[in-house]
C-alpha positions, 0 to 999 in steps of 0.5 A: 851840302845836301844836309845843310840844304834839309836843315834850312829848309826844315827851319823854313817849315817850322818858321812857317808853322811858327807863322801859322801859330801867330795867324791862330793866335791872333784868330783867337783876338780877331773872334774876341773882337767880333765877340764884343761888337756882337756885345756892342750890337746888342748894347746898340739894339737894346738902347732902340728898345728904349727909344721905342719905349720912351717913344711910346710913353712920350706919344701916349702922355703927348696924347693926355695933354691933348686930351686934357687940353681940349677936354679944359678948352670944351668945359671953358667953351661950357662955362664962360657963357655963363661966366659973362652973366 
């Protein structure tokens, strides 16, 4: 009886070590997966990187045309008087 006993509970150990390897195993997927968000982060901060880039070049050309708006609007305010002439 005592023999049965140690049977079943060495199939109880290696059912547990069987368990165990499965926990490995799917650490192995869980690092894979945090592997790709770490992946997607890095997708997601360079996407930032361009909104700041496309940020940047739309102020700076937002910038020209207020410029070259006013610098029309300064040389209208120079031309039309003599226009009315």
């Amino acid at each position: 009886m005592s023999y049965a006993y140690n049977e079943q509970e060495s199939f109880w150990i290696f059912k547990n070590l069987n368990v165990f390897y499965w926990i490995f195993e799917n650490l192995h997927v869980f690092y894979w997966i945090f592997k790709n968000l770490n992946v997607f982060y890095g997708i997601f901060e360079n996407l930032n990187v361009f909104y700041w880039i496309f940020e940047k070049i739309s102020f700076s050309v937002l910038k020209q045309l207020i410029d070259n708006l006013s610098l029309d609007l300064a040389l209208s305010d120079l031309v039309l008087p003599y226009h009315r002439l």
